[in-house]
Structures are given as structure tokens and as C-alpha cells.
N, C-alpha and C positions, 0 to 999 in steps of 0.2 A: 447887090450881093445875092448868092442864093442861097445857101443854108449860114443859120446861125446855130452853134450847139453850145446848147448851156448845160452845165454843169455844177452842182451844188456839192458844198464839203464843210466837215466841219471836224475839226484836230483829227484829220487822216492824211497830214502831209508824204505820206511815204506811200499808199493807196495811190493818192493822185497822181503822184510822180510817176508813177507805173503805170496811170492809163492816160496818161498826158504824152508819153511817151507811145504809145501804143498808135495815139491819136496822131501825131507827128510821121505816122509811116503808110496815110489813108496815101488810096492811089485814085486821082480825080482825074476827069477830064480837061483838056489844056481850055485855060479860060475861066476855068471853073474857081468863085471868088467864095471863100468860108471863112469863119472865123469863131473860136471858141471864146466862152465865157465863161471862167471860172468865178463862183460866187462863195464867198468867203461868209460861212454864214456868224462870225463873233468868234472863228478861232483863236486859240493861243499856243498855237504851235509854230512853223515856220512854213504853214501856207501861200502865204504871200511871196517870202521867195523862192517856193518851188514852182509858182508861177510864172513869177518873172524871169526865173532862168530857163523855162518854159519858151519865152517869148522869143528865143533865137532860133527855135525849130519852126515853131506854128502860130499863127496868125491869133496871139491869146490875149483879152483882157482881163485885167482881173476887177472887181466887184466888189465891194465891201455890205454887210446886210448887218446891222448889229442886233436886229430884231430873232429872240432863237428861235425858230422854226423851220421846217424846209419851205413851206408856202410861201412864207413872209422870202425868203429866199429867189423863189422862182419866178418870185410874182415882180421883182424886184429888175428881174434880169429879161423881162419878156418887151417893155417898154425899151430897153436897150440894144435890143438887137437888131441887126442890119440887115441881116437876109428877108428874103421872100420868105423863108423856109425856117422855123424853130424846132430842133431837134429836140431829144432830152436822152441823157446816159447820167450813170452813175462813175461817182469816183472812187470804184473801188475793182472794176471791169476791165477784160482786154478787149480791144475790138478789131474787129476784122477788118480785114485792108480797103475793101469794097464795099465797106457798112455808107458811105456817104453815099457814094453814086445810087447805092439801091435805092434808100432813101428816095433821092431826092428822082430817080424814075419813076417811081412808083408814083409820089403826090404829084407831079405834075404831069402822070401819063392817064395817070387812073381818075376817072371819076367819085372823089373823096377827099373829104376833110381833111383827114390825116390819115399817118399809117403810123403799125405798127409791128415791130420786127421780133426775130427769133431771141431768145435767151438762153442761154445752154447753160445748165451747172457743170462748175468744174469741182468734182471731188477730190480733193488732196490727201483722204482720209478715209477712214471706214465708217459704214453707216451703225450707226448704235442697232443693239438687235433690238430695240425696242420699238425704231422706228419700218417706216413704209410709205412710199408713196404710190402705192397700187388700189385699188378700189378693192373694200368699202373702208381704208384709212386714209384716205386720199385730202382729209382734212389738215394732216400732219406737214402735207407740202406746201404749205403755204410759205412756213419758215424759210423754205429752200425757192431761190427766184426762179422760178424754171417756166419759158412762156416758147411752146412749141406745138405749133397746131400741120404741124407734117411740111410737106415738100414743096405745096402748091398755093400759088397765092388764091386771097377768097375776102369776101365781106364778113365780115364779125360782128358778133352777137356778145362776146366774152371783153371786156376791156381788155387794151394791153397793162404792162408796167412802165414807169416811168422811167427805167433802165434803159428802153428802147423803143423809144416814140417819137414823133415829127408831125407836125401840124403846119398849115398855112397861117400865117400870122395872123391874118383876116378873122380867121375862126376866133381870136381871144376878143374881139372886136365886139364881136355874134354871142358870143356864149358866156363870157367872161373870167375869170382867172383863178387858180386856184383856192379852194376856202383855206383860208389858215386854221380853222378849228380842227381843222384833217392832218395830219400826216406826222413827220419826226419833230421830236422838239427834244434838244440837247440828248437826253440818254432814255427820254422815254419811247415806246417799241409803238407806239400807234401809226399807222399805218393809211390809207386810202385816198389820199389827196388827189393822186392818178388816174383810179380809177371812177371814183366819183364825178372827175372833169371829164372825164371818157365817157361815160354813163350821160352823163350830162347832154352829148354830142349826139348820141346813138337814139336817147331818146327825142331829143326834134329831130330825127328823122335822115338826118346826113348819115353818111357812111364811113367806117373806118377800116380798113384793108391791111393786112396780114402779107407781112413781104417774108418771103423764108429765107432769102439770101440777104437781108439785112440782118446781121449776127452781132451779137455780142455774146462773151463769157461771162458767168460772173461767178465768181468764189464759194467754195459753201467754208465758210469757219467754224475753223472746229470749236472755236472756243461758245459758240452756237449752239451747238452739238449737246445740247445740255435739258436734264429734264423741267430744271426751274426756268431755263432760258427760254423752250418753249410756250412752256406755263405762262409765265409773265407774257409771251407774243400775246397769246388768244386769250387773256384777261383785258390784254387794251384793243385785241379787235372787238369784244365785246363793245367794248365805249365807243368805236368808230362804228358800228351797224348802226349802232342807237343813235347819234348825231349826223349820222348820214341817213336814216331812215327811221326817223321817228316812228312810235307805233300810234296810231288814227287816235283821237281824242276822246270818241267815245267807246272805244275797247273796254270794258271789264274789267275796273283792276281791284287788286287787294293792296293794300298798305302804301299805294302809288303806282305800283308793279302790277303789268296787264296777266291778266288770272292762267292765257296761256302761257306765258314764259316762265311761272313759277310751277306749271305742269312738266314742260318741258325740262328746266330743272331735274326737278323730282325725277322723272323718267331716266334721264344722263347719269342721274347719283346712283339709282337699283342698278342700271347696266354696270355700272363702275365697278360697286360694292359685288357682284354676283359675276363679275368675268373674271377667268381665272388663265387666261392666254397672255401674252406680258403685252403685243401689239394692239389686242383690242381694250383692254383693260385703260392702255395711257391714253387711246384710242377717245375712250369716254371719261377719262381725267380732262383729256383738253375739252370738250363739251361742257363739262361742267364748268371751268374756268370761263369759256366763252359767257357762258349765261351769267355767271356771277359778275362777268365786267358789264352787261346790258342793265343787269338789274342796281348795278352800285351807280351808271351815269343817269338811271330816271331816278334812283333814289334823290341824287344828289338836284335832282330841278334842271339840268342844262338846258339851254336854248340854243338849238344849231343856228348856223350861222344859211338861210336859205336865201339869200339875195348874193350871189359871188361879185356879181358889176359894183356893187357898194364897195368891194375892197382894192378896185384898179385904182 
């Protein structure tokens, strides 16, 4: 088989139906053997048979994970698949008609691990004037999935998302599998699972390549669109820097907390307190939310999880 595209979801039955369908109108070439995986990560919605009525269009299995996380999820679905080729999209995207073929040119034309492809927001809505994604707020896009490094393919330096990536199965073999300490769990916004296994890759030394005409959409929701909804993101990427990159052991700290992330701090709170423009001002709210989630995960003692093959 060549590509396997797995898919994680969790009470978004009406999301998935929409890129399940989307998925249903790829245009392959003749011969060409694929097959989706939708992974149910402990829903209680009607999942299950949006899948399975799923299954008269597109070559779909469905997946049961009762464990709640997206790792626990993926990790679930990687030992399952048939293809040469493991893809990864979200259930919540439309995707382009020629998103498989790119794929699957690219990893087996190109010298590379994996690739990873275009993301495009689709705004349905207006941007708050609070926000920005232009530099120097460029911090604020994180919330919005947006992964576009122009028109031409190239090596990367940048992880992709997990909305739009593909790997040779071999690599999970090599590198091993997603940390479950990382990423969604039921309703909480933490994030990195992705790119950490990305990182992961880049760092020994393989390659990972930027396909531009491998596309996906993905939604920006308004219900998103929210000052506490932000806040809350970049208080639990806070926790995910920190478990994904521990600060050295013998750092400097006060009260547990290394002396410069309590400077930095301080520095984010005067910019905060003393800006008086509405984009730079939430600008250095989310900064300081950022630091307050780094400084609540070493308060609290966590131990990342640094061995990923322990959890295949």
C-alpha cells in the first residue's frame, strides 16, 4: 500500500464528516492503494458512525483509543497502518484534491524523511483589532494554524504541523513515536507533540522538505477568536516548552525557577503595564501568560517524558 493517512478526532463528528468528505474527492493515480484511519480518541458523540458511513466513499478504518490524548492516539494508529507512507491531517480541514499525490512525490522523489506541506487559514470572520500576525506580534499566530513557507519546495529548518505531514514509516522505527506528555488532551490547549517529533528528526540529521502544492485549509474559529481563549493557549504552551525543553540543571534558580525566566517575566509584566497601543499591549499579556505556564510546570517538579521508543 502507499500512503496511510491517519486522522485523530475527538466529539467533532460533524468536523470530520466534512474533511472525510473532502478526503473522498483526492485524485490519485491509477493503481495507487491508500487508505484512511480515523482514530476515535474516547468520543461520545456519533463518531463512529460518521465513519462508518464514511466507509462507502474511501477506503476508512476506524480506530478506537480510550486513552485521552492525541499521542496516545497517534501512537495507536502508526503500528496500524499499511502504507509505505504515514500521513497526518486534522479533523477539522479541507483538503485539496492533489494533497495525496504531492505527498507521496515528494517522500519518495526527494531525498528525505518526511515532508511537510502547505496550511492555509481560512477566515470566515474578522480579525479582532486586537490581534496581528505580522512582525513584531507575530507571537499571536500561533493560535491561527497557518504553515506557508512560499511557492517553492526547500529543506526545513522550521518543523511542520501535524495538520499536514507524512513520513516513511521506517522513520518511527528510527526515531520513535510520539511523547504523550505533549500535545491535546480532552479540552486542554497544550500543544507540541508535532513538532517535538519533527525536531526530533531534524535534529539527527535527516531531512524534512516543504511541499507547497501539498495543501490543506484549515478553519480559523471564531469561537477562538477570544482574549481568554488566547491566554489560556500560551499559558499551556508555557508547560509544553518546559517538558519539551527542560532548563540545564545547573541554571541559577530562585524558589525552583531559573533566575532568568523570572527576569524575563518581570521584563514582559513593565512592557505590558507601560504599553498603551491595544496590539502591543496583548502583545506582552500573552508573554507574560507564556512565562507564568513555564514557571507553574517547574514549580510543579514535572519530569518530561525523554525516551519516546519506551512508549511504542
Amino acid at each position: 500500500m502507499n500512503i496511510s493517512v491517519v486522522l485523530c478526532t475527538y466529539n467533532r463528528a460533524e468536523s470530520l464528516r466534512r474533511t472525510l468528505c473532502s478526503l473522498s474527492a483526492m485524485r490519485v493515480p491509477a493503481n495507487f492503494q491508500w487508505e484512511v484511519l480515523v482514530v476515535d480518541n474516547n468520543s461520545s458523540d456519533h463518531t463512529r458512525d460518521v465513519t462508518e458511513m464514511a466507509g462507502g466513499q474511501l477506503p476508512c478504518r476506524y480506530l478506537f483509543e480510550g486513552r485521552q490524548g492525541k499521542s496516545f492516539a497517534l501512537n495507536t494508529a502508526i503500528p496500524q497502518a499499511r502504507g509505505e507512507i504515514v500521513a497526518f491531517t486534522d479533523d477539522d480541514v479541507t483538503i485539496d484534491q492533489d494533497w495525496l499525490t504531492a505527498l507521496w512525490r515528494a517522500v519518495t522523489q526527494l531525498d528525505c524523511a518526511g515532508v511537510g506541506g502547505c496550511i492555509r487559514p481560512v477566515w470566515n470572520c474578522l480579525k479582532p483589532p486586537w490581534y496581528s500576525d505580522s512582525e513584531p506580534y507575530r507571537i499571536m499566530a500561533g493560535v491561527v494554524v497557518d504553515y506557508d513557507l512560499g511557492n517553492v519546495s526547500q529543506k526545513i529548518s522550521k518543523p511542520p504541523f501535524g495538520a499536514n505531514m507524512a513520513f516513511r514509516k521506517d522513520v518511527f522505527k528510527k526515531h520513535g513515536v510520539f511523547r504523550t506528555d505533549l500535545g491535546p488532551t480532552g479540552r486542554r490547549l497544550m500543544r507540541g507533540e508535532d513538532t517535538e517529533f519533527c525536531q526530533r528528526i531534524l535534529d539527527s540529521g535527516e531531512n524534512i522538505v516543504y511541499v507547497p502544492d501539498a495543501i490543506v485549509y484549515h478553519p480559523v474559529d471564531e469561537k477562538r477568536l477570544q482574549k481568554r481563549y488566547f491566554q489560556s493557549w500560551y499559558y499551556e504552551y508555557g508547560h509544553m516548552i518546559v517538558r519539551r525543553d527542560p532548563p540545564a540543571t545547573e541554571t541559577v534558580r530562585w524558589f525552583g525557577v531559573p533566575r532568568y525566566m523570572l527576569r524575563e517575566l518581570a521584563g514582559a509584566a513593565l512592557a505590558w503595564a507601560t504599553a498603551f497601543e491595544p496590539k502591543k499591549r496583548f502583545f506582552h499579556k500573552l508573554e507574560c501568560c507564556q512565562r507564568f505556564g513555564q514557571i507553574a510546570e517547574l514549580r510543579r517538579g514535572y519530569q518530561p517524558i525523554l525516551n519516546s521508543r519506551a512508549e511504542n
